[in-house]
Every structure is written in structure tokens, then in C-alpha cells.
C-alpha positions in Angstrom: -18.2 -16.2 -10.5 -20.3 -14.0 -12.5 -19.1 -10.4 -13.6 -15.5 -11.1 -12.9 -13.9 -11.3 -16.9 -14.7 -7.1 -18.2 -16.1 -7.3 -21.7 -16.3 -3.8 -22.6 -20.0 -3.6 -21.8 -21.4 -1.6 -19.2 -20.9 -3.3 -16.4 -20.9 -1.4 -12.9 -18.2 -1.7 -10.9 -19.9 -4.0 -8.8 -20.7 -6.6 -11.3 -17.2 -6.6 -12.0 -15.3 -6.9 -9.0 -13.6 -10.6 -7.7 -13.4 -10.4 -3.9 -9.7 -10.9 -3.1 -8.1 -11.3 0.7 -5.2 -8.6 0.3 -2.0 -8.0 -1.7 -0.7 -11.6 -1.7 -4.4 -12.5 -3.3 -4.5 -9.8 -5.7 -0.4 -10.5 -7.0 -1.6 -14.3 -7.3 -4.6 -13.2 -9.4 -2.6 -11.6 -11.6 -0.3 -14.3 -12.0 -2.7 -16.8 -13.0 -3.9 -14.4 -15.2 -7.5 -13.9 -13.5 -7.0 -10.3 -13.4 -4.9 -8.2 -16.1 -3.6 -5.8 -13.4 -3.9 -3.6 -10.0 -3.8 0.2 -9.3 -2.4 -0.2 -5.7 0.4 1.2 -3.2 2.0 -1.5 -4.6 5.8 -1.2 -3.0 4.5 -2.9 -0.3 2.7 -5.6 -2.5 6.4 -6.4 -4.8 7.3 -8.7 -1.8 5.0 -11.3 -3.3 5.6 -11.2 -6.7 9.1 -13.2 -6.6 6.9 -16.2 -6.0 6.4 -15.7 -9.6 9.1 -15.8 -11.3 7.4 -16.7 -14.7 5.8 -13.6 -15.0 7.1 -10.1 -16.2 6.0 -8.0 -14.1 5.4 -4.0 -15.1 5.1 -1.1 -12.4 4.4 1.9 -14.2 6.8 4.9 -13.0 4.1 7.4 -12.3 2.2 7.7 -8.9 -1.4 8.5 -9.4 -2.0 9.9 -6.0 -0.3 9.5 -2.3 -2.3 9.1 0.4 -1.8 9.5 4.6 -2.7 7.2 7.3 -3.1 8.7 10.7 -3.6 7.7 14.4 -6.7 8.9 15.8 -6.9 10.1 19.4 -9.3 11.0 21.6 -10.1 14.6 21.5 -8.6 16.1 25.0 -5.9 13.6 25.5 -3.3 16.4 24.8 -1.3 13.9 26.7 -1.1 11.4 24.5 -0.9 13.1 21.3 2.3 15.2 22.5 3.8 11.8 23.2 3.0 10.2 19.9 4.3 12.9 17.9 7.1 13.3 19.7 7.8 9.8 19.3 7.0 9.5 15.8 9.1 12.7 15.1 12.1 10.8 16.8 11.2 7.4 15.2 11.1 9.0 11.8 14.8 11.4 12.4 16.3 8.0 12.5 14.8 6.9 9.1 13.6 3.9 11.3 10.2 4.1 9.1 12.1 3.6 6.0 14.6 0.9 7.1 11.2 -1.2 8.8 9.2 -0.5 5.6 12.2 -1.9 3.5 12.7 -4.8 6.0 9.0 -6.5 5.6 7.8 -4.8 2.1 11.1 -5.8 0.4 12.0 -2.9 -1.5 12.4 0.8 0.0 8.8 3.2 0.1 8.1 4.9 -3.0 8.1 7.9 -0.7 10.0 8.0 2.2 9.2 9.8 5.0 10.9 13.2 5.8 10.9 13.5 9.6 8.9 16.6 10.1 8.2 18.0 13.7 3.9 17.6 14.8 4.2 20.0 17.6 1.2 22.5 17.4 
């Protein structure tokens, strides 16, 4: 595949880039040593790295940014978005996020969330 091994050249990003399918695909690639590493929200990529026990795996400490996802609603259904905040506002004073997030990522967020009240 061409433009996959980074010589130091100047190469664009595109030229560089192996299309992977997701976190298991990109821990794999690692693994086999067809990529040297990842910057990712990787806490919810470590559940696929114990299929690997032959490598040493190395998660630097720092976060280099946090990012929000979001539920989009229609604009006018007040409706709906008074239930889903209310919802997620009870969902998350029961640190029911964390505990699910823990459950099928296998290891606890790097940030968990801090119930706060979305009631404009």
C-alpha cells in the first residue's frame, strides 16, 4: 500500500494514511508493528489490547484535548429536549454513564462525567 511507512519526507497526510476499520483495527496495527502508535480517546480502545499480551503497551499520561458528543434535536421540539436532559441529568446522578462506560470499554473514562443539570 503505497505511502503507509513515514520516511521523514514530505509526505501529506494523505499519502500517509492506512485505512483502518476502528479501534480494534488500529490496536492490531500497532501490534503487528504496521503503525508505531495512535493519538486517540483511547480508554475506550485499551479493551483490545489484552489480545496482545506480547506487547508493552505505553499510554502517555497527558490528554491532549477533550472533546463532547451531543444529541441533536430538532429545533422546536422543546418537548423532547426537556425529556432528554432530564433523563440524562438523572442517568448521569447515578454515575450510570461511568459504570456502562467501564462495563464495555474495560477500564473507567479518563473523564467521568459530573452530572450537571441542562435545564435552560
Amino acid at each position: 500500500m503505497p505511502g503507509t511507512r513515514w520516511s521523514g519526507g514530505g509526505e501529506s497526510a494523505a499519502e500517509f494514511q492506512e485505512p483502518l476499520g476502528g479501534g480494534a483495527d488500529v490496536i492490531r496495527a500497532i501490534a503487528q508493528g504496521r503503525a508505531d502508535g495512535t493519538i486517540a480517546i483511547i480508554d475506550n480502545w485499551l479493551k483490545f489490547t489484552p489480545n496482545y499480551p506480547d506487547v508493552t503497551w505505553r499510554v502517555v499520561p497527558k490528554t491532549i484535548y477533550l472533546g463532547y458528543w451531543g444529541i441533536g434535536v430538532k429545533r422546536g421540539n422543546d418537548s423532547l429536549r426537556r425529556w432528554l436532559n432530564i433523563w440524562l441529568y438523572d442517568h448521569q446522578s447515578k454515575n450510570r454513564h461511568n459504570v456502562l462506560w467501564e462495563k464495555w470499554f474495560g477500564s473507567p473514562p479518563a473523564f467521568p462525567v459530573v452530572p450537571t443539570p441542562y435545564f435552560p
